[in-house]
C-alpha positions as CSV (number, residue, x, y, z in Angstrom):
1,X,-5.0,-23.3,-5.9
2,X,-4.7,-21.2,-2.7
3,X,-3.4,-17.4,-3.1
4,X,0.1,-17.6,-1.0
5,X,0.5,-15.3,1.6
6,X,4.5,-14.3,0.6
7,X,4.9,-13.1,4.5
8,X,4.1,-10.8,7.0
9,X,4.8,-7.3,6.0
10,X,5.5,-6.2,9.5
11,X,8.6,-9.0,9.6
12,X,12.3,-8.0,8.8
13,X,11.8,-4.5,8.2
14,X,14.5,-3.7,11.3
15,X,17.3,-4.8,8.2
16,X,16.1,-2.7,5.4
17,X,19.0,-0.6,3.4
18,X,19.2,2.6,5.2
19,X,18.4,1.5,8.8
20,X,22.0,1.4,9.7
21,X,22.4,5.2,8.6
22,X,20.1,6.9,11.2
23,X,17.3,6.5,8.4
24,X,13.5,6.1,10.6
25,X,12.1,2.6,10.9
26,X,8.3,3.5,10.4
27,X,5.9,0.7,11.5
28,X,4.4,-0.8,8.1
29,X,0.7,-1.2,8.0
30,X,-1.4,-4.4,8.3
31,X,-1.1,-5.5,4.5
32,X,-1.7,-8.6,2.8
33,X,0.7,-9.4,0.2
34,X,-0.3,-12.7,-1.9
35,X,-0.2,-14.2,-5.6
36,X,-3.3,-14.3,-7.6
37,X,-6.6,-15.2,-5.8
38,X,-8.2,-19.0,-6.4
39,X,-11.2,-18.5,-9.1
40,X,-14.7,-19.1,-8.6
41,X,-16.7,-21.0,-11.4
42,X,-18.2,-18.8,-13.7
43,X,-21.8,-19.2,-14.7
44,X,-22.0,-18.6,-18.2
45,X,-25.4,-19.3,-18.6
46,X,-27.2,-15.4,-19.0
47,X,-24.0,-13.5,-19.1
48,X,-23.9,-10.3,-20.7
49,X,-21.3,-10.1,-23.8
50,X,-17.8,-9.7,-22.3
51,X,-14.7,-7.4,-23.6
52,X,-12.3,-10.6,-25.6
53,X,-9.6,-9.6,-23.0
54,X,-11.9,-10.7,-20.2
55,X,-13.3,-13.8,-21.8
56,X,-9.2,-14.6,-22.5
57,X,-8.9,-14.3,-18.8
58,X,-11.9,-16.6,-18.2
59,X,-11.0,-18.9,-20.7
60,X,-7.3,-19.5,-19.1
61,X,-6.7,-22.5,-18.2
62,X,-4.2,-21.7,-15.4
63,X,-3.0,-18.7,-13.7
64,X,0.5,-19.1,-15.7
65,X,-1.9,-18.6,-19.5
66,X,-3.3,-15.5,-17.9
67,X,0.0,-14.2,-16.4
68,X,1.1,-15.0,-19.8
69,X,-1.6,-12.8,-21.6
70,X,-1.7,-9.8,-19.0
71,X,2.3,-9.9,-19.8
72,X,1.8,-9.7,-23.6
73,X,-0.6,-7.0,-23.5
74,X,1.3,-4.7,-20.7
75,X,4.4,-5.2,-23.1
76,X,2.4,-4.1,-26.1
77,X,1.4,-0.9,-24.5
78,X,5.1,-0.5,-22.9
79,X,4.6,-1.2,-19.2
80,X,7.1,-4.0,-17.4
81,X,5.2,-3.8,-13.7
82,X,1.9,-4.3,-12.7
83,X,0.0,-4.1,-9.0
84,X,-3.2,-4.1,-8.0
85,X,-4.9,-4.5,-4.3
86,X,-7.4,-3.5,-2.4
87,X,-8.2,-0.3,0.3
88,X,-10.4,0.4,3.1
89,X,-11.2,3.2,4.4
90,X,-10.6,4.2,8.2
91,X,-10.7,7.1,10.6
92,X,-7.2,7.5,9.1
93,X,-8.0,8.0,5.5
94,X,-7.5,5.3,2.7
95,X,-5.3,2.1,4.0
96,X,-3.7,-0.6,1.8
97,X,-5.2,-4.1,2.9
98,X,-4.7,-6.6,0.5
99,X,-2.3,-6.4,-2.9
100,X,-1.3,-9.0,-5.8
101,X,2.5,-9.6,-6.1
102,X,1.9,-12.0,-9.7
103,X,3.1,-9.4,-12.0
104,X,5.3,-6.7,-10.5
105,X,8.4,-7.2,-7.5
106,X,7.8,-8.5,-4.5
107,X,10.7,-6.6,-2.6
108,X,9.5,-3.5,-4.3
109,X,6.3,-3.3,-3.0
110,X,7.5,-4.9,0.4
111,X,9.7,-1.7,0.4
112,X,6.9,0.9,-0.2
113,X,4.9,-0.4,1.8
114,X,7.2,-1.3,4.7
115,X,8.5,2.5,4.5
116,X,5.1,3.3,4.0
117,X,5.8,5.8,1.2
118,X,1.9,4.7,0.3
119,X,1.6,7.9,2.8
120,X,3.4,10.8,0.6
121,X,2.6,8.9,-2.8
122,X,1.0,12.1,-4.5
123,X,-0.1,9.8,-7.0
124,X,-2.6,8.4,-4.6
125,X,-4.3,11.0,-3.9
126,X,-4.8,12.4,-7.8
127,X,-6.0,9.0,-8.8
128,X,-8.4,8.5,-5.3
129,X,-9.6,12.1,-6.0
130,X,-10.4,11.3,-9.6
131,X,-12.7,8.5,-12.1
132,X,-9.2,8.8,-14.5
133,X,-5.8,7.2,-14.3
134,X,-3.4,9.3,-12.8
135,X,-0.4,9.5,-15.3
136,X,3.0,10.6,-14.1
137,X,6.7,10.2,-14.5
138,X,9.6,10.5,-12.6
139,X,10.3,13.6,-15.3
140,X,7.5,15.8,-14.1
141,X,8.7,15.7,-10.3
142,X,12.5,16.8,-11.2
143,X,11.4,19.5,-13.6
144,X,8.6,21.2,-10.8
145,X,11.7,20.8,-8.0
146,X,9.7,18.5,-6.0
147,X,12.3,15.8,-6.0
148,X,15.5,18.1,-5.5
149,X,13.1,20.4,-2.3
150,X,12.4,17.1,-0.6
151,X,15.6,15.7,-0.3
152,X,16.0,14.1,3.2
153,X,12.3,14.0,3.6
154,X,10.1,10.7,3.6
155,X,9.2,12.2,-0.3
156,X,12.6,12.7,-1.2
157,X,13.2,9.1,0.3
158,X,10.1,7.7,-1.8
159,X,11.6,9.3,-5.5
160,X,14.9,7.7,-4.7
161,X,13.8,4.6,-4.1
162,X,11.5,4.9,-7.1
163,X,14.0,5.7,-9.5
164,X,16.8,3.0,-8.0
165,X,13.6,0.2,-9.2
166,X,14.3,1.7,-12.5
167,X,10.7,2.6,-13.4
168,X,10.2,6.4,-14.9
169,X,6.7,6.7,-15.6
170,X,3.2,5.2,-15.6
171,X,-0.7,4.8,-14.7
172,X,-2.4,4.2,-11.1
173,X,-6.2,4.4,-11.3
174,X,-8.7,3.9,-8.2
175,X,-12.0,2.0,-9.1
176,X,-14.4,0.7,-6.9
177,X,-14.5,-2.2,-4.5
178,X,-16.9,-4.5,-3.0
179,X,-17.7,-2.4,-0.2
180,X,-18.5,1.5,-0.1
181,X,-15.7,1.4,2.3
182,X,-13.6,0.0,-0.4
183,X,-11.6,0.7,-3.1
184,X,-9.5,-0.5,-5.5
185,X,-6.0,0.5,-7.1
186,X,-4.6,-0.4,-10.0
187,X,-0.7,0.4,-10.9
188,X,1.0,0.0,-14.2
189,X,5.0,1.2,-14.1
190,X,7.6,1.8,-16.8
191,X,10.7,2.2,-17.5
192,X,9.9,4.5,-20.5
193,X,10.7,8.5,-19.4
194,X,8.1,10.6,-19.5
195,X,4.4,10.7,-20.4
196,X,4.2,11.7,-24.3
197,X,4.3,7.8,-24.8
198,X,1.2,7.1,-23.5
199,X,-1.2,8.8,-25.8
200,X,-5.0,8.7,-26.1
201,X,-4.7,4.9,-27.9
202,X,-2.4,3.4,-25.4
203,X,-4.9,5.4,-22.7
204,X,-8.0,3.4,-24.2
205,X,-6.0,0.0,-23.8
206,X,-5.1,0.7,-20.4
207,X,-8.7,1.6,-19.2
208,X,-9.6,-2.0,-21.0
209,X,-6.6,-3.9,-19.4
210,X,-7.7,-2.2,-16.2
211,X,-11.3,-2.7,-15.8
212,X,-11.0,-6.3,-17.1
213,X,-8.7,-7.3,-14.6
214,X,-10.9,-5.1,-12.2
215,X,-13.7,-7.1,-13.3
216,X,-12.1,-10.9,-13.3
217,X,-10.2,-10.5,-9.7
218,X,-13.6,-8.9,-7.9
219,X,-16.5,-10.9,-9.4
220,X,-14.4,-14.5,-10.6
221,X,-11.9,-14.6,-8.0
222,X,-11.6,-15.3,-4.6
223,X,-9.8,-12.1,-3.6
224,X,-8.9,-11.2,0.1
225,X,-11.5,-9.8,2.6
226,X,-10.5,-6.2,3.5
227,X,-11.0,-6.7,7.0
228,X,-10.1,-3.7,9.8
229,X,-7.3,-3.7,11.0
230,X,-7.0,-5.0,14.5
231,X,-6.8,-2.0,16.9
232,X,-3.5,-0.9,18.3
233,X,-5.0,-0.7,21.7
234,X,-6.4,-4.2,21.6
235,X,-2.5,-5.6,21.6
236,X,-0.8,-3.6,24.7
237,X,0.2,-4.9,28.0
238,X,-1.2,-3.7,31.0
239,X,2.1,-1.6,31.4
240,X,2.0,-0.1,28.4
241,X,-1.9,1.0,28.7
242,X,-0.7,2.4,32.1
243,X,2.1,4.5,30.3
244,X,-0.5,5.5,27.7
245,X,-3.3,7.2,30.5
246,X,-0.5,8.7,32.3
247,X,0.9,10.0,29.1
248,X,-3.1,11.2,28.3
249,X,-2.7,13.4,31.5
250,X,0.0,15.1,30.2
251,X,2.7,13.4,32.9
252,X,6.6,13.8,32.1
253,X,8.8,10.7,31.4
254,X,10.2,11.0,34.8
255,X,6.5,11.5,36.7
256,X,5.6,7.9,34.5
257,X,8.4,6.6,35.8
258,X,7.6,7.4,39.6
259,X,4.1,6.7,39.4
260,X,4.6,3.2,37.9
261,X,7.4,2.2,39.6
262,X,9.8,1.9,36.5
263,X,13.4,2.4,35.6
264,X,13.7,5.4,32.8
265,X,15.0,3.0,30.8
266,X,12.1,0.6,30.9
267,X,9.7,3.8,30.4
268,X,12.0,4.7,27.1
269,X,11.9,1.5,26.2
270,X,8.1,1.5,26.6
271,X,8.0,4.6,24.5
272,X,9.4,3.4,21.7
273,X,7.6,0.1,21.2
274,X,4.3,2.6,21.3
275,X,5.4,4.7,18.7
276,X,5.9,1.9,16.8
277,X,2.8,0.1,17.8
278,X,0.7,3.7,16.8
279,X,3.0,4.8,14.0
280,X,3.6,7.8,16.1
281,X,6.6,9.8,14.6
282,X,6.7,11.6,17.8
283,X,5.4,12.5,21.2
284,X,2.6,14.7,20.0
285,X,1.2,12.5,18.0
286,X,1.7,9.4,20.7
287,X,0.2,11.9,23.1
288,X,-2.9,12.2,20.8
289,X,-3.4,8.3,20.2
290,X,-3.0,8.5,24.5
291,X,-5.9,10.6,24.4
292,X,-8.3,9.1,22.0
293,X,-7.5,5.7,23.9
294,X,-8.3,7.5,27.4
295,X,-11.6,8.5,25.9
296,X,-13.0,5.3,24.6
């Protein structure tokens, strides 16, 4: 069984909820979204004694059985969502590259990732900086002010949309990939309030859950290639690229327009499919991608 690629991530993002207010449409990043991996035949032959959770993944006859016991375990321990997917690491920092939609909502993490609230996630960074999970609730945001100071900001945007999936609280851990350029994240969500729930027994359990399914998806599974993502510069037309070193030199909308020959329109137009195309929230930064390209 072949994992399914759901669709590209980049697709029908121009209708999300809050485009038609004024809301920014920020380009989403080159992500994979698929179910669960095919498996690869396990040698058993010399293996070294296994945790029961992974030889009940092993033994599974189907990806429905292990869906089945993931489910009854996350439920004992009180979480309803679970994601996991790869990262690679770029000039840019950590980038989502591949992630498993099996057990959690596909239009969720279409959403996150299509706004690419990955980027002001403070959860990402605790658990990338750190060898434990990262535990946090929704709670711990609105009691430090965080929530209520960032309103109209991408956070602010992120904890709404959060809270409207209906999940308060739960785990992300990072664990390594098959690459040093690699990691690995793990996300379990709730709809439980606050963190007192998940004590040092429910703790053990998820650090179990978590490195089994580490464990099956990275050695016993076909999982996604975390590739690099194919360069911005290497998908431009020639008039773009010509917008982009004039912009490098530091020339006005107006001077582009003379020197190229094109309408102000066409050069707006221009600019805007760049600042998708770099994820440039503004000229400074387009200016800067300008200038990194004119160097190369």
């Amino acid at each position: 069984m072949n994992a399914t690629i759901h669709a590209d991530i980049d697709s029908g993002f121009g209708h999300l909820p809050g485009v038609e207010h004024g809301l920014p449409v920020l380009r989403p990043p080159p992500l994979l979204l698929h179910t669960e991996p095919p498996r690869i035949e396990s040698h058993p032959l010399g293996s070294p004694r296994r945790p029961s959770l992974l030889t009940a993944l092993l033994a599974a006859e189907s990806p429905c059985e292990r869906h089945r016991t993931v489910r009854a375990l996350m439920q004992t321990l009180g979480f309803d969502w679970l994601a996991c997917g790869s990262l690679v690491r770029d000039e840019a920092g950590w980038r989502p590259a591949a992630f498993c939609t099996t057990l959690i909502d596909i239009d969720w993490l279409q959403r996150y990732f299509g706004q690419r609230h990955h980027e002001v996630d403070p959860r990402w960074r605790e658990a990338l900086q750190s060898s434990l999970p990262c535990i946090w609730s929704l709670d711990q945001w609105d009691d430090a002010g965080a929530a209520a100071d960032a309103a109209g900001t991408h956070f602010g945007r992120f904890v709404a949309d959060l809270r409207a999936t209906g999940m308060h609280s739960g785990a992300l851990l990072a664990l390594p990939g098959r690459r040093a350029d690699e990691r690995w994240l793990l996300s379990l969500l709730s709809r439980t309030p606050g963190t007192a729930w998940i004590g040092d027994a429910a703790l053990g359990q998820l650090l179990n859950l978590s490195l089994c399914l580490h464990e099956f998806y990275l050695q016993h599974t076909r999982w996604p290639q975390s590739g690099p993502a194919t360069p911005p510069e290497e998908v431009l037309n020639p008039v773009q690229r010509d917008i982009l070193l004039q912009l490098a030199h530091g020339a006005s909308d107006k001077q582009i327009a003379r020197e190229l020959q094109l309408s102000s329109h066409a050069v707006d137009y221009h600019m805007r499919q760049l600042r998708r195309r770099f994820a440039a929230r503004n000229r400074v930064q387009l200016t800067q991608a300008a200038q990194r390209l004119a160097r190369r």
